[in-house]
ZAPA-599157 format. One record per residue (C-alpha): x negated, y, z negated. Coordinates in Angstrom, 2 decimals. Layout:
ZAPA-599157
+---------+---------+---------+
:       x :       y :       z :
+---------+---------+---------+
:       X :       Y :       Z :
...
+---------+---------+---------+
END
This chain:
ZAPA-599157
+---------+---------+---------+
:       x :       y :       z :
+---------+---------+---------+
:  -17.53 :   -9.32 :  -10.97 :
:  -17.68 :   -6.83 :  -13.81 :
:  -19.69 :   -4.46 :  -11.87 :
:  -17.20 :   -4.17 :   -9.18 :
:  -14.51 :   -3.03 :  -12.20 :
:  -16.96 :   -0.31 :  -13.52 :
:  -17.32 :    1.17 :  -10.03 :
:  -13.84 :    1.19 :   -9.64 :
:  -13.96 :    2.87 :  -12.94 :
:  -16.73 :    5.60 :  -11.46 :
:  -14.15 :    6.18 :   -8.79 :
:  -11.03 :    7.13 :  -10.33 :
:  -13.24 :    9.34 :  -12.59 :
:  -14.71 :   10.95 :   -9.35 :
:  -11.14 :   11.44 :   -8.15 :
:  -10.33 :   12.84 :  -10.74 :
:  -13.07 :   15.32 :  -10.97 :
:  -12.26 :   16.48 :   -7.28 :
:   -8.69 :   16.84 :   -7.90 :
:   -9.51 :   18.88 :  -10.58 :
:  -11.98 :   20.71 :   -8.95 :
:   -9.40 :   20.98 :   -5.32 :
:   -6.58 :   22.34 :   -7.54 :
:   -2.92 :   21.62 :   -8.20 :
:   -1.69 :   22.92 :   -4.83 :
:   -4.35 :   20.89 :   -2.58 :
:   -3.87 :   17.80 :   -4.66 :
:   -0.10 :   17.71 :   -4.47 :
:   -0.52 :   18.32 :   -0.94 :
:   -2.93 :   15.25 :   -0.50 :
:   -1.24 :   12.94 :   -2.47 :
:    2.19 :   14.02 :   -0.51 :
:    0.24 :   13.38 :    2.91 :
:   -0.67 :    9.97 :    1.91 :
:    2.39 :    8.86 :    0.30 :
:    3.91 :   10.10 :    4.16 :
:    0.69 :    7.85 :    5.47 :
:    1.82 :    5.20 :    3.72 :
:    5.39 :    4.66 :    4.23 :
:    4.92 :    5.38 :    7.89 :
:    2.63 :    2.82 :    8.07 :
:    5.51 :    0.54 :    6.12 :
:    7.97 :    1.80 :    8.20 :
:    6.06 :    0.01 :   11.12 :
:    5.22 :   -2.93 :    9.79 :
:    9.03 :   -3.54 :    9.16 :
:    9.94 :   -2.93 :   12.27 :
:    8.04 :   -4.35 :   14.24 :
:    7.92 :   -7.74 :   12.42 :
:   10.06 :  -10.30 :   14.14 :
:   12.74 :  -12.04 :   12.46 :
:   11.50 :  -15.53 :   11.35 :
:   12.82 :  -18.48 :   13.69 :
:   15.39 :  -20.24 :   11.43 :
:   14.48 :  -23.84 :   11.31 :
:   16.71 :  -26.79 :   13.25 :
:   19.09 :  -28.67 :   10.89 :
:   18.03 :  -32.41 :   10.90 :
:   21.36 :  -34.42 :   10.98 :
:   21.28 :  -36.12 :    7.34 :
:   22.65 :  -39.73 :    7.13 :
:   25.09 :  -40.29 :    4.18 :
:   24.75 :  -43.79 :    2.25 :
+---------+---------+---------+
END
């Protein structure tokens, strides 16, 4: 499992690198496309998720 965390690790760095390398104004503009992405995509998910069937009361008997 520790490898998995040091390639995550290599990622961000590579993100990091191309961000750097893109510039501010691309970056900004990526990061603002996939934040839209995202809460689309949440947006949807919300909606279309059906309200959960409320369960049936079972008549309790008092001592």
């Amino acid at each position: 499992m520790p490898t998995l965390a040091l390639w995550m690790i290599v990622a961000v760095a590579d993100i990091a690198l191309l961000a750097a390398a893109a510039g501010p104004a691309v970056t900004v503009l990526v990061v603002a496309g996939l934040a839209i992405v995202a809460g689309g995509f949440a947006g949807m998910r919300s909606i279309s998720r059906r309200a959960p069937e409320q369960a049936k009361a079972a008549a309790r008997k008092r001592a």
